[in-house]
N, C-alpha and C positions, 0 to 999 in steps of 0.2 A: 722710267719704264712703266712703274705703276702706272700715270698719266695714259701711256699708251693703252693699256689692259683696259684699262677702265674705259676709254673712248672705244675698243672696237666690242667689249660686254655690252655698252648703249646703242652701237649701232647692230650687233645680231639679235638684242634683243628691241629693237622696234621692227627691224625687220621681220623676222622668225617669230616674237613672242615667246622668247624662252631664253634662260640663264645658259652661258658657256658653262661647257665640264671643267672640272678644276684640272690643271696640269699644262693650260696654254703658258708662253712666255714667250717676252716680246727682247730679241737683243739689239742693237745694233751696230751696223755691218757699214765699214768703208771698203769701197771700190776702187781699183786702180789707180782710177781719174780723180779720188779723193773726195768723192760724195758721199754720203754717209746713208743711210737707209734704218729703216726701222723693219725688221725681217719678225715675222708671228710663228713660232713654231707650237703644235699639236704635243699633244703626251706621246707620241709616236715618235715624233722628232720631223714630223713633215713641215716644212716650210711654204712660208706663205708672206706675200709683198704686198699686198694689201686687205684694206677692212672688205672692200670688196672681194678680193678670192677666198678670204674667210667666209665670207656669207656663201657665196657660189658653192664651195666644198659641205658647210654645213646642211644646204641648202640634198644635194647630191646625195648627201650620209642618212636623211630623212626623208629623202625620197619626195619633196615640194615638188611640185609644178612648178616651174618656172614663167612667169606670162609675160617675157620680156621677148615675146616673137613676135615684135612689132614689124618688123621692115616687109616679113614676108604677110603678114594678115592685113598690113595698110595695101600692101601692093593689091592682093586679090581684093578689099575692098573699093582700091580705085578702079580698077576691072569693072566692078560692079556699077559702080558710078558712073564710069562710061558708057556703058549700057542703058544704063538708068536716061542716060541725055539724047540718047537713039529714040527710046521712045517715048520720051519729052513734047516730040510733035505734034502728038494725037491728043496736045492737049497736058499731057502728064499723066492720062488713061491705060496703064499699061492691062493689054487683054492676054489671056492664057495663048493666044494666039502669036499674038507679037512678042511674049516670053518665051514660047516654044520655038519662034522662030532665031529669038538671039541666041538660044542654047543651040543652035542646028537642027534641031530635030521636027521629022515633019510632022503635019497636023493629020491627028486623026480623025478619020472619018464615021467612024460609030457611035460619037455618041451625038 
């Protein structure tokens, strides 16, 4: 179990940049079907299945950013990128014009 401790202390602390509180312990737990599990509980006694919902909770408890909002920020970047191939024709010259018009919005006439 030490083993265990000691690999998920290296992994919150490359993650996070900080030392686990003292009072984690790692037991392990067999399942009906006879697998066996390595279960991380808290000084609390909350339980945790892996090094990763440890980092996630610690992560929670200090209030990090999380920047793992890939799927939805790739998506609105591929938006963008399609966009971007619209007005690809003129060249790759995109004017306030032809940006104004991929947002919807019509062109002003004042200035």
């Amino acid at each position: 179990h030490a083993k265990s401790l000691k690999e998920l202390n290296s992994k919150v602390k490359a993650e996070l940049g900080i030392k686990m509180t003292p009072g984690w312990t790692v037991r392990t737990e067999k399942t009906a079907s006879g697998k066996t599990y390595n279960r991380f509980y808290n000084a609390d006694g909350k339980r945790f299945s892996s090094h990763a919902d440890v980092v996630a909770y610690m992560k929670k408890q200090l209030n990090v950013e999380d920047d793992t909002e890939g799927p939805r920020n790739l998506a609105a970047a591929m938006e963008l990128a399609a966009g971007d191939d619209k007005d690809a024709t003129d060249g790759g010259k995109a004017t306030r014009r032809s940006a104004r018009a991929a947002a919807g919005a019509k062109p002003s006439r004042d200035a």
